[in-house]
C-alpha positions as CSV (number, residue, x, y, z in Angstrom):
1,X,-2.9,49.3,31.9
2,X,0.4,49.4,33.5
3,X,3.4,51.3,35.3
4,X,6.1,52.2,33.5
5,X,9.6,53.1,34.6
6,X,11.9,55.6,33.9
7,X,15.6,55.9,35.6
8,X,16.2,59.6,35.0
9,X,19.3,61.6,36.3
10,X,19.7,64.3,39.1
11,X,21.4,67.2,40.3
12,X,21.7,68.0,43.8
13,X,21.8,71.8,44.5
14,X,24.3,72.9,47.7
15,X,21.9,76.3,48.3
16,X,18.2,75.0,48.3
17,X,19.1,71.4,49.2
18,X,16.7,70.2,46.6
19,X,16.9,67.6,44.0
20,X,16.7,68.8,40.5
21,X,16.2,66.6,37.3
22,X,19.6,66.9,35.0
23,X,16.9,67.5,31.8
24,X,14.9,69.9,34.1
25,X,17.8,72.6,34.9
26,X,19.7,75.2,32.9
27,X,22.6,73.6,31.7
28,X,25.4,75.1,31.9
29,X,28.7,73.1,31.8
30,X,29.8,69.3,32.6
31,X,33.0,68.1,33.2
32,X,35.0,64.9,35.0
33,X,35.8,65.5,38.6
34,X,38.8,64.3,40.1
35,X,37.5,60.9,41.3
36,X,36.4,60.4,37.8
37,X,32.4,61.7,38.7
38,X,30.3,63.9,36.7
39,X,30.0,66.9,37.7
40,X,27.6,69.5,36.1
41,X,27.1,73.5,36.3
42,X,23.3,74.8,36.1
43,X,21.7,77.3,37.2
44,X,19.2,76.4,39.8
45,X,15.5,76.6,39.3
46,X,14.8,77.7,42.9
47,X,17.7,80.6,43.6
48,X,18.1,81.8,40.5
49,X,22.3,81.1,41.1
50,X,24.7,79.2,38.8
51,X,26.0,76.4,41.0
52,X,27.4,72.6,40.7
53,X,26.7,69.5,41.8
54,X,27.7,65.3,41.1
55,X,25.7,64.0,38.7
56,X,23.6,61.0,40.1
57,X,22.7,58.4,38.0
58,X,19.1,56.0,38.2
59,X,16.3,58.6,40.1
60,X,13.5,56.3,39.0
61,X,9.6,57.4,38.5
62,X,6.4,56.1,37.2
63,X,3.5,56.9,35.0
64,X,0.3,54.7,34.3
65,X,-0.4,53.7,31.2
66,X,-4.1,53.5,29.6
67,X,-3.8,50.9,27.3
């Protein structure tokens, strides 16, 4: 039995304030902002509105393993 580790990437919407997980949302568009980030459009799980946000890199979480 152990704890594995996953880095997983995030989305950070401006109307709820809530993290989202990049895989988790309604993708919509990505594209290079103008410092060279990664910025994606989704739509937002919680209002229902397209919206954008960086993309943010290394969101870690664990599961247990039954070996």
């Amino acid at each position: 039995m152990g704890t594995y580790y996953e880095q997983r990437n995030y989305v950070l919407c401006p109307e709820c304030k809530e993290e989202h997980f990049s895989d988790e949302v309604e993708f919509l568009d990505c594209y290079e902002g103008d410092r060279g980030q990664d910025v994606m459009k989704f739509v937002c799980p919680v209002t229902k509105k397209e919206t954008e946000s960086n993309v943010y890199r290394g969101r870690c979480y664990g599961s247990t393993i039954l070996a």
